[in-house]
N, C-alpha and C positions, 0 to 999 in steps of 0.2 A: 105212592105209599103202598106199602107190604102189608097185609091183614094175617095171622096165623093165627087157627085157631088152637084155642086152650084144653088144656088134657088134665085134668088133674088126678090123672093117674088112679089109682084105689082109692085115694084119701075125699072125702066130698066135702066143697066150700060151703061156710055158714053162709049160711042165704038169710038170716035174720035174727034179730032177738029184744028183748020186749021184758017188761018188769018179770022177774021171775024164769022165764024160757028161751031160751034158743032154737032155731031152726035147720036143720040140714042135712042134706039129702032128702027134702021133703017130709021128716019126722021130726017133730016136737020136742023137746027135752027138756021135763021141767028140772029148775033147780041146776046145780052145777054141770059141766059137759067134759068129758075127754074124745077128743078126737086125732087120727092120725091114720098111719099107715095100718094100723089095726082095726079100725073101726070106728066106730064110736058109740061108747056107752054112757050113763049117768055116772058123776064125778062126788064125794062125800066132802071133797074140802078138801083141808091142808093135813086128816089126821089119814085119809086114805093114800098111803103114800106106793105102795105096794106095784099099782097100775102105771106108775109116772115109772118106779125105778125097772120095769119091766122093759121101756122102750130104750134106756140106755144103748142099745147097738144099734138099735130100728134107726133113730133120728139123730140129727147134731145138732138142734136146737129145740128146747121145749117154750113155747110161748104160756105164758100162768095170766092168765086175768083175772083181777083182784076184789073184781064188783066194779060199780059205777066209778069209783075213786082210785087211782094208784098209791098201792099201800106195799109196807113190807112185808116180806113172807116170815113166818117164823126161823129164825137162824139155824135150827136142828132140821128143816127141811131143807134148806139152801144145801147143806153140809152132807145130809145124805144125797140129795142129785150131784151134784159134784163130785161127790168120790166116786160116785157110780158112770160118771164120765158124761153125762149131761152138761148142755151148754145153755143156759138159763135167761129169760130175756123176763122179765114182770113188768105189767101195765095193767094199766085198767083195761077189762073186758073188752069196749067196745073199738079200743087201740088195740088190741092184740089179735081180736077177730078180724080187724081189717088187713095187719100186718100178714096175718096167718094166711089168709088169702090170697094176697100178691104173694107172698114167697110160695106157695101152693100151686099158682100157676106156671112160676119158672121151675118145677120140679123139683123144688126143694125136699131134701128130709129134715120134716118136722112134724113139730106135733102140739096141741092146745090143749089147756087146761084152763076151764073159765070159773068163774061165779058168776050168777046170776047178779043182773045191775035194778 
């Protein structure tokens, strides 16, 4: 067996999250999270949309986590990431932080949008 180890590039994997916060790169994030090729900063929800349509070129998938439950996103956000050329994936939080993860380590460009679960 072959072992290679993992790079995740600029972007840093969620190392955890817990009623209300997330964790990674070693810093706490209460409340919703954006994370990606940019950084990662605190996230206001589905009316902050502003941050999401900025990584349009950055990434070719946004992962959106929805809280503890997979729900829909409002249809006026679906419609502005898409025409902005975003490739859109929704799940619940702690399926999208995991997903976001593994596709994180094959060097993927993406990028996370969570709620707090």
């Amino acid at each position: 067996m072959r072992l290679n180890e993992i790079t995740f590039t600029d972007a840093k994997p969620v190392e955890g999250y817990g009623p209300g916060f997330f964790r990674i790169g070693g810093e706490v994030i209460v409340g919703g999270m954006l994370t990606g090729p940019t950084g990662t900063v605190a996230w206001a929800g589905y009316k902050d949309v502003a941050p999401l349509v900025a990584l349009a070129r950055k990434v070719d998938v946004l992962f959106i986590g929805t809280g503890a439950d997979t729900a829909h996103i409002p249809a006026a956000l679906r419609a502005q990431l898409e025409e902005a050329g975003l490739g859109l994936e929704v799940m619940s939080s702690p399926s999208a932080a995991r997903t976001y993860n593994v596709l994180l380590s094959e060097g993927r460009r993406i990028a996370l949008a969570v709620l707090p679960v």
